[in-house]
N, C-alpha and C positions, 0 to 999 in steps of 0.2 A: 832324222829330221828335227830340228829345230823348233821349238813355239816363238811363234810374231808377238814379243812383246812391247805395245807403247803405255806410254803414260803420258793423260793431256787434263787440260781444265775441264772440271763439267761445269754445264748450267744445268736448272731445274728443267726448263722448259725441253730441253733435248733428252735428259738423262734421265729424267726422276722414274722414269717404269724402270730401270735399268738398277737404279741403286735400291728400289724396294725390293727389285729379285736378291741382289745381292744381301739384303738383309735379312733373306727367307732365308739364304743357302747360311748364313753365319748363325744363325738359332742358337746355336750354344753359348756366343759371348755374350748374345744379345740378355740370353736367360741369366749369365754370372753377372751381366753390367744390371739391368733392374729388373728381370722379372717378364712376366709375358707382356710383350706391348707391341700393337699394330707395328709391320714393317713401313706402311703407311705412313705412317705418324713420324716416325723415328726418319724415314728420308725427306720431308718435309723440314723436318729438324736441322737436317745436316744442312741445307741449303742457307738457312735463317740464323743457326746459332753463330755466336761471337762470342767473344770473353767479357768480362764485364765491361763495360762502356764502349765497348768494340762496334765495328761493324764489317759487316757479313763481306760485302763488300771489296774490304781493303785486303781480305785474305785469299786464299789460296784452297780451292773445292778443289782435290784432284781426282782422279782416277786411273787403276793401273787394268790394263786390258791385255787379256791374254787371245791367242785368235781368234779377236775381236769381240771377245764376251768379258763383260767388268768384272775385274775377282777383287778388287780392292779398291779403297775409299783410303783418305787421308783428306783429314781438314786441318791446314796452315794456317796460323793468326799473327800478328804482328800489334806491338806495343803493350806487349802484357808477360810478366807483371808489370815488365818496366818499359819504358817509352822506346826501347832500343831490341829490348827480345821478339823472342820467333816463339810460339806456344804450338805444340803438333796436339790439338786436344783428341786428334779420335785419328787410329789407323787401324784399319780391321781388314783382313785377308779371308779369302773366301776358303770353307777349309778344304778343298782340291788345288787351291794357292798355297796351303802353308806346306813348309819343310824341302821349297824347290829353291830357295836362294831368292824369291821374288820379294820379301821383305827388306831385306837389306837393299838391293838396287831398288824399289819405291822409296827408299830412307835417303838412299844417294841425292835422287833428285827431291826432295823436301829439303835436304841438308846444302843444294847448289842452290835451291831458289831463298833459301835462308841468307847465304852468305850473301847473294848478289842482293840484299837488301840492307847489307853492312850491321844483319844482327852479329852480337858478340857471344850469344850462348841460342841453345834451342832446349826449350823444358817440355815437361809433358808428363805423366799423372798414370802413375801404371798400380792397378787396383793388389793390394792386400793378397784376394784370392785368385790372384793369375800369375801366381810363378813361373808360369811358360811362357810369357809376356815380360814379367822381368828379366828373365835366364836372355830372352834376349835383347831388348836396351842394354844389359848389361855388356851384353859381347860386341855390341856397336858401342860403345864408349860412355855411356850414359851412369850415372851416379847418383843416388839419393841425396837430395838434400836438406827434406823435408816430410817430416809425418803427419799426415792430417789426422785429426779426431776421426771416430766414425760418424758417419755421416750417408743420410737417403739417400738413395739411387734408386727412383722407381719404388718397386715393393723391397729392395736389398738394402742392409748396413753396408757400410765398407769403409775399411780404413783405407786410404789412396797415399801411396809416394809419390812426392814430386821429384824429376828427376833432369838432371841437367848435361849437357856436352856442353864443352865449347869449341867455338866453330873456329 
C-alpha cells in the first residue's frame, strides 16, 4: 500500500491548528533554529513572514500532507534578494516525513512553482549546525554562495549559508 501524498496552499484561517501540531512534532529543528518557542507563535509567523520588503502575500504557504495529515511546511517568496529570485526561507519535515524521499518531491514542486514564475536561481539559508540539512540541498543541486556572520536566532548563534540552484 502506497501513502496518499498531496501538496496544496495553506491559509491561516483553514491550517494554522494543523501547522502548530506540526511544529510540536518538529521540536528538534525548532530547538537548533532558536531555542524553546511557543509552536503558536512560530505558525502565526509562518503565515505573516516575508523577506525584507516583501509580502506575505505574493508568496507561496505550502503544505505537504501525507494520508491526510501535514508533515511538512515550505514558505516560497519571490523578489528577493533580487527582483527576479525565488527565496525557499523555511522547509521543515515532520520527523516521521524525513528519510521517505518526501523532501525532495516537496522541493520538485517549490522548484515547478519557481520556474513557472520565470525565477532564474532559488536561494535559501541552511544553518551552520544542520549538516543533515546541508548533506541534502547539497544532493538536490544547491551550492553555497554565501557565509553570513553569526547572528540571533531566538535564544541561538548561528552562522547560516546561503545557498543557490539554478533553475
Amino acid at each position: 500500500m502506497t501513502d496518499a501524498v498531496t501538496i496544496r496552499a495553506l491559509t491561516e484561517g483553514h491550517d494554522l491548528a494543523a501547522v502548530v501540531d506540526l511544529y510540536d512534532r518538529a521540536a528538534d529543528y525548532v530547538m537548533l533554529e532558536s531555542g524553546p518557542v511557543l509552536s503558536a507563535d512560530l505558525a502565526q509567523d509562518f503565515f505573516t513572514d516575508a523577506p525584507p520588503g516583501g509580502d506575505p502575500a505574493e508568496g507561496e504557504k505550502l503544505g505537504l500532507f501525507r494520508d491526510g495529515r501535514l508533515v511538512g511546511i515550505a514558505d516560497l517568496a519571490f523578489g528577493w534578494p533580487e527582483p527576479r529570485d525565488a527565496y525557499l526561507g523555511l522547509m521543515i519535515l515532520a520527523p516521521e516525513a524525513r528519510g521517505a524521499g518526501l523532501g525532495a518531491r516537496f522541493l520538485r514542486e517549490v522548484e515547478r512553482l519557481a520556474k513557472a514564475r520565470h525565477a532564474p536561481r532559488l536561494l535559501l539559508a541552511v544553518l551552520d549546525e544542520n549538516p543533515r540539512g546541508r548533506a541534502f540541498w547539497e544532493r538536490e543541486g544547491f551550492a553555497v554562495v554565501k557565509t553570513f556572520p553569526p547572528a540571533q536566532i531566538g535564544e541561538r548563534m548561528h552562522i547560516r549559508h546561503r545557498m543557490e540552484k539554478r533553475l
